[in-house]
C-alpha positions as CSV (number, residue, x, y, z in Angstrom):
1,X,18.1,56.7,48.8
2,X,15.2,55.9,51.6
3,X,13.9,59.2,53.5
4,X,16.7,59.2,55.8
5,X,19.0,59.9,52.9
6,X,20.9,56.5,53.1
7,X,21.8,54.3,50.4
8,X,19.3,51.5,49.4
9,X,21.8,48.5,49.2
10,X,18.7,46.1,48.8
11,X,18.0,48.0,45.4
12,X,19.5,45.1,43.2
13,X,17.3,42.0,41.4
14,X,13.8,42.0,41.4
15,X,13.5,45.6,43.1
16,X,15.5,47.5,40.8
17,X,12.9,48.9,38.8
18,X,14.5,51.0,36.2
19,X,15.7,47.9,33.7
20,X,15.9,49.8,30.0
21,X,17.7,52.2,28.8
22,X,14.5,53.9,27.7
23,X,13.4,55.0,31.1
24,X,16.6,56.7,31.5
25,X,15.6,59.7,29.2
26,X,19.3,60.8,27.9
27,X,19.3,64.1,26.3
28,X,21.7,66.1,24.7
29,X,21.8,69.4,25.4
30,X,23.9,72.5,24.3
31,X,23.4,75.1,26.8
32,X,24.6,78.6,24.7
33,X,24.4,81.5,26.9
34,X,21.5,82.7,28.7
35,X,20.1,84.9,26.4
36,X,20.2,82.5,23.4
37,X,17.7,78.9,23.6
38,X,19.3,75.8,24.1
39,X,20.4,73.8,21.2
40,X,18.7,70.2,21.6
41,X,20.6,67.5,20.0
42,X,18.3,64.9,22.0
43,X,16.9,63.6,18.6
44,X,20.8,63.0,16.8
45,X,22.1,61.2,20.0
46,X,23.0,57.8,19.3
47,X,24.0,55.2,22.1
48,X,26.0,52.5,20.2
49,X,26.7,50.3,22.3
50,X,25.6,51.5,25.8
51,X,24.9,48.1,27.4
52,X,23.3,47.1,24.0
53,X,20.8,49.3,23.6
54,X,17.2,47.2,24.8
55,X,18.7,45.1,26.7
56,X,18.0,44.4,30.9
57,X,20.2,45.9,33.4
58,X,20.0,43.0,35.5
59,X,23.3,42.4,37.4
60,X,24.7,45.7,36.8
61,X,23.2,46.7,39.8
62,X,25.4,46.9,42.9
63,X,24.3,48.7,46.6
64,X,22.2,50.8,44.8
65,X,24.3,52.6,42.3
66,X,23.6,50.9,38.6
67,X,26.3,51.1,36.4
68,X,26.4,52.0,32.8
69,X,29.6,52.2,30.2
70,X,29.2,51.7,26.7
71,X,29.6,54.6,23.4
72,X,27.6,56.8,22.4
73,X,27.4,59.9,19.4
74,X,25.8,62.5,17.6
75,X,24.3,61.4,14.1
76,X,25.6,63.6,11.5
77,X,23.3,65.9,9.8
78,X,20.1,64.7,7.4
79,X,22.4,65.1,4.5
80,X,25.4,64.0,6.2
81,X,27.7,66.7,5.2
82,X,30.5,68.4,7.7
83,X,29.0,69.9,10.6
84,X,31.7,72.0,13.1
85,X,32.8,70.6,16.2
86,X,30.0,70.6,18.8
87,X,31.3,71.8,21.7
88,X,29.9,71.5,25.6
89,X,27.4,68.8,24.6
90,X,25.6,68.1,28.4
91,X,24.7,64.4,28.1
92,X,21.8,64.6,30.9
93,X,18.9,62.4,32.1
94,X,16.1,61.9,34.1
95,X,14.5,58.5,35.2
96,X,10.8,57.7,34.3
97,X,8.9,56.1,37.5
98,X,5.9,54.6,35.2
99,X,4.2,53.5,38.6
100,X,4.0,49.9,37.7
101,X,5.3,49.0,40.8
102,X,2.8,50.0,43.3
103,X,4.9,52.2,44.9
104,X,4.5,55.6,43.3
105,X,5.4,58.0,40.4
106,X,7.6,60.3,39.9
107,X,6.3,62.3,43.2
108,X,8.4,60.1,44.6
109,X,11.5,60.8,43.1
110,X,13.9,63.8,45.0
111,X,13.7,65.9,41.8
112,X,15.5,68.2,43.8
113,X,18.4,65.9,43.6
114,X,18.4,65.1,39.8
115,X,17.6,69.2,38.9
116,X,20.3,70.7,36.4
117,X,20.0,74.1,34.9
118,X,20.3,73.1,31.5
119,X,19.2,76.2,30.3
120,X,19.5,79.7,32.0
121,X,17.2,81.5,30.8
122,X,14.9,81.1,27.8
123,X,14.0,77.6,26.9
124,X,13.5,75.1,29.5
125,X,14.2,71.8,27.0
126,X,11.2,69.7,28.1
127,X,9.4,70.1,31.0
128,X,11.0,67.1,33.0
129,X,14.4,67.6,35.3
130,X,17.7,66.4,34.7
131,X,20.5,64.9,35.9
132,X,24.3,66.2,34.1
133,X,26.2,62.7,33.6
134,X,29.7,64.8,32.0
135,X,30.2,67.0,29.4
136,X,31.5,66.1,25.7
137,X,32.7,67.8,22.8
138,X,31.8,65.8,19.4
139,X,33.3,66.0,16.3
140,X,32.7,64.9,12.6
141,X,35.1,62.5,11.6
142,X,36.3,60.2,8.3
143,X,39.3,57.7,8.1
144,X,41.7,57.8,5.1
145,X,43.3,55.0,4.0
146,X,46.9,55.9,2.8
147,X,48.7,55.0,-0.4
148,X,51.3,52.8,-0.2
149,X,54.8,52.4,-3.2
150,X,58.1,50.8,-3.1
151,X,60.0,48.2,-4.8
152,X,58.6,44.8,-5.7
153,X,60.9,43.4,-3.6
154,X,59.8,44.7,-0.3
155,X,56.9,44.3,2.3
156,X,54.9,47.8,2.4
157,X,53.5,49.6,4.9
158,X,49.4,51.0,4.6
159,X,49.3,53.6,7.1
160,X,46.2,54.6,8.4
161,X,44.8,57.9,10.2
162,X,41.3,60.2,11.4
163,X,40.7,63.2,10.5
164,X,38.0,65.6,12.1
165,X,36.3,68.7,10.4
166,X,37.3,71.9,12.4
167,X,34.5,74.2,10.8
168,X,37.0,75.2,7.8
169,X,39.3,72.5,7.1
170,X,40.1,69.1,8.0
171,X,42.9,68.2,10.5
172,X,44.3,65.1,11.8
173,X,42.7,64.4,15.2
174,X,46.1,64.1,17.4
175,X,43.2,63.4,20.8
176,X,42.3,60.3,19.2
177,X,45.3,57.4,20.1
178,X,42.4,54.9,21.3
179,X,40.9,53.9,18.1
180,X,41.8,50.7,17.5
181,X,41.3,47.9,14.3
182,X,41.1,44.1,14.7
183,X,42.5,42.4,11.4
184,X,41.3,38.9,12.2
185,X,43.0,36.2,10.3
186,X,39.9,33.8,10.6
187,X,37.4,36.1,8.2
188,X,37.3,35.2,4.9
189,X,36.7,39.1,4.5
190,X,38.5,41.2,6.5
191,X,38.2,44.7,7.2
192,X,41.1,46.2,4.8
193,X,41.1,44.1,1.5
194,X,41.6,44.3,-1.8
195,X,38.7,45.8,-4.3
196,X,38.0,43.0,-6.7
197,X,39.2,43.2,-10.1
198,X,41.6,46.3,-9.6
199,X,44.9,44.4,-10.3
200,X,46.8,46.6,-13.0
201,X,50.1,45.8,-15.0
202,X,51.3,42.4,-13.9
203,X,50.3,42.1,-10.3
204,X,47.5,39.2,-10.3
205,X,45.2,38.0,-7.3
206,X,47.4,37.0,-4.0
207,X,50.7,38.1,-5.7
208,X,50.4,40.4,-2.7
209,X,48.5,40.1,0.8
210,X,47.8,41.8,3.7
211,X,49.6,40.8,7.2
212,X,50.7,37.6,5.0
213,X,51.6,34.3,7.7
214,X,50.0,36.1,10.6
215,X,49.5,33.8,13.0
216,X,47.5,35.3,15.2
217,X,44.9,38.3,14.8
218,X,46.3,41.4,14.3
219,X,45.1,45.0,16.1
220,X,46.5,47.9,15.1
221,X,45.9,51.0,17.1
222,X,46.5,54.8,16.6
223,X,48.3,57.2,18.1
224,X,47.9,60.6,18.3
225,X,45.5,60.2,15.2
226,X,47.3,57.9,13.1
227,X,49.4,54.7,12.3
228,X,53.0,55.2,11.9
229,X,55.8,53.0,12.6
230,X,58.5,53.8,15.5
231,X,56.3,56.0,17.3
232,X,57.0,54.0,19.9
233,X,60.5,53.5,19.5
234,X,59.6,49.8,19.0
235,X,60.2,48.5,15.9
236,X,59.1,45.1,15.4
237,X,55.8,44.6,13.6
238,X,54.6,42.4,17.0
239,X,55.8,44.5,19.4
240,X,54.7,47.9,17.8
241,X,51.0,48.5,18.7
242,X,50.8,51.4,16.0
243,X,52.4,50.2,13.5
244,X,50.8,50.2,10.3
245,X,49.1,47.4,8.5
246,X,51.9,45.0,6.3
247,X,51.5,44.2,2.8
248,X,53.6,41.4,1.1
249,X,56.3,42.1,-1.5
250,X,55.2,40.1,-4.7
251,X,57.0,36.6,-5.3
252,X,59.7,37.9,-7.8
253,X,61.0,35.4,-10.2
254,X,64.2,35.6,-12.7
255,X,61.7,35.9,-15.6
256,X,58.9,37.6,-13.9
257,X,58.1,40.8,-13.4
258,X,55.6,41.8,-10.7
259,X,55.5,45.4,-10.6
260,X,51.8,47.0,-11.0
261,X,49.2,48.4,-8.2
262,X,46.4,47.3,-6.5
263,X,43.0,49.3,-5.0
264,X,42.4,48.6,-1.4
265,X,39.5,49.6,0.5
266,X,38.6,49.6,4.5
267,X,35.5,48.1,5.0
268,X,34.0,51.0,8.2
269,X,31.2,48.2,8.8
270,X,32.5,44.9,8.6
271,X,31.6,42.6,11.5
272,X,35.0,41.8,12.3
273,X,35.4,45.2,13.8
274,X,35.4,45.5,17.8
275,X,33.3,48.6,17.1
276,X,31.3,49.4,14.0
277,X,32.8,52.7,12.3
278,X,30.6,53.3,9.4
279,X,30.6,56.9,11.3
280,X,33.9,57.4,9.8
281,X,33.0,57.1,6.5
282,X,32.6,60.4,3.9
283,X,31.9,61.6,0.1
284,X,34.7,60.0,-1.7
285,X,33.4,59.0,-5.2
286,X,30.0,59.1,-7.6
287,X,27.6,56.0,-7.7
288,X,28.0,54.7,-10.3
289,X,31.6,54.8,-10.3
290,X,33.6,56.6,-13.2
291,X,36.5,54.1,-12.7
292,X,37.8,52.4,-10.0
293,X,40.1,55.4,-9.4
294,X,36.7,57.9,-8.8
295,X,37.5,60.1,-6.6
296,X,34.3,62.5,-7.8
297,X,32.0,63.6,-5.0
298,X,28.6,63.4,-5.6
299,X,26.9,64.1,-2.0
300,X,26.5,60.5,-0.6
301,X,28.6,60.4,2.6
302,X,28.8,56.9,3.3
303,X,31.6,55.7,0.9
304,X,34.6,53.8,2.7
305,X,38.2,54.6,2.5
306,X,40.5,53.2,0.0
307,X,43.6,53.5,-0.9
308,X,46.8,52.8,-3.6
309,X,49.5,50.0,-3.4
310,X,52.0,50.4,-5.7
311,X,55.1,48.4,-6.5
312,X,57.9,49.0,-8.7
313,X,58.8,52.2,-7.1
314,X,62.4,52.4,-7.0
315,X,64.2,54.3,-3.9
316,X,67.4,55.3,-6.1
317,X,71.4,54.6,-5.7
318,X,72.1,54.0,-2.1
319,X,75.1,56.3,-2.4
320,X,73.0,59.6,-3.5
321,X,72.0,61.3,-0.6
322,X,70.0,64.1,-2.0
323,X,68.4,64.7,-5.6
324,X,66.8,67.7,-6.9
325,X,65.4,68.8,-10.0
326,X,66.4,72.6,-11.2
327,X,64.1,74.2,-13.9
328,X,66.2,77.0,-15.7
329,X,64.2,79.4,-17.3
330,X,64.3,81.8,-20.2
């Protein structure tokens, strides 16, 4: 704004000065009570994709208000282990003036304007004053990749979900129906695949195949925290937006049998991903691994999810209705 507190609407092109991200100054801030220091999470805040991260503002300027969308997150901890839900995170800035224009430092900015009370008391976190852009909670997450069994003779269904870490346990994050994953049929690699060389019994290479004769790409999205067919009430797999991803029965000959399981794994940081989600990823198995099957932990938290097909899983006599087993003891 000029001194008569109007909007600048000629702050656009070549006389918008502030054209990185790093002259924004985000911090993250936890403010905890006013007796107790601010918790600074400045250093663990990582912007994703906010604009791509060095990159020039130019055109997202528009009568004087610059506009800025993208992701952004808190880096796990040094070791990467679970860290409790971080609650009231106040994602703040405060612009640096580096008087490279001629026209002044940051005298010149109405710090008045910009000044949040990050902290009430104690610890002041740096000695500049900020702006509140909203107020997050984060969490520490990890995807699981679900097993999969049924007869050879049907397509099955690998069903997908996010779990976050509450401080005790871990819990499917019902918030999350916005997480999405692009299965595109043009990669020669795509995000879920099979683990080479994991083929048991008599299943072979491409006797099965994920979202076999898809025509287009396919984008599976989760609601309430996971993949699940009929959610919706929509079941067609092109009409279902969160449905799970589709699996090929095995070609079944007369004198064939193609029963046997299969390792898959969900690649969190292939590029055919909208969005990167190696953040996702957790302690699932030793390196080297024991077997394929390794599910050892061995304090590396960047393995990626995998999961079990299995076919040759019968589903019974469609006449029984319920079976149970009864133990009689001595």
């Amino acid at each position: 704004v000029n001194l008569q507190d109007e909007v600048t609407e000629n702050y656009i092109d070549d006389f918008a000065k502030l054209t990185t991200l790093g002259e924004l100054q985000l911090r993250a801030i936890i403010d905890v009570s006013p007796d107790i220091a601010d918790v600074d999470l400045s250093s663990r805040l990582v912007n994703s994709s906010l604009n791509g991260i060095a990159t020039n503002f130019s055109g997202s300027w528009s009568s004087g208000v610059l506009t800025i969308s993208g992701d952004m997150n808190i880096a796990r901890l040094g070791s990467g282990a679970e860290d409790a839900p971080l609650e009231n995170v106040q994602i703040a800035f405060s612009p640096i003036d580096d008087n490279d224009d001629g026209i002044g430092g940051m005298n010149n900015i109405l710090l008045d304007v910009l000044d949040v009370d990050l902290d009430d008391g104690i610890t002041e976190p740096g000695t500049d004053e900020f702006r509140l852009i909203s107020t997050h909670e984060f969490r520490y997450g990890r995807l699981i990749v679900e097993n999969a069994f049924g007869p050879e003779t049907e397509d099955l269904e690998i069903p997908l979900s996010i779990e976050y870490f509450d401080g005790t346990d871990f819990i499917r994050n019902t918030d999350d129906s916005c997480t999405s994953f692009l299965f595109d049929i043009s990669s020669p690699t795509p995000a879920l695949d099979f683990v080479p060389d994991t083929y048991e019994e008599n299943l072979e290479a491409i006797d099965t195949e994920i979202e076999a004769g898809a025509l287009l790409d396919v984008e599976v999205n989760l609601y309430e925290g996971i993949t699940a067919r009929l959610q919706d009430g929509d079941d067609s797999d092109e009409n279902d937006p969160d449905r799970p991803f589709i699996t090929s029965a095995p070609d079944v000959l007369a004198d064939e049998d193609n029963t046997g399981r299969v390792l898959i794994e969900f690649d969190l940081d292939n590029s055919t991903l909208t969005t990167p989600l190696d953040f996702l990823s957790y302690d699932w198995r030793t390196v080297p691994e024991v077997d394929e099957y390794d599910e050892i932990p061995d304090g590396d938290y960047t393995d990626n999810p995998r999961g079990v097909v299995e076919f040759g899983t019968y589903r019974g006599h469609d006449r029984v209705i319920n079976w149970q087993e009864i133990y009689i003891g001595n």
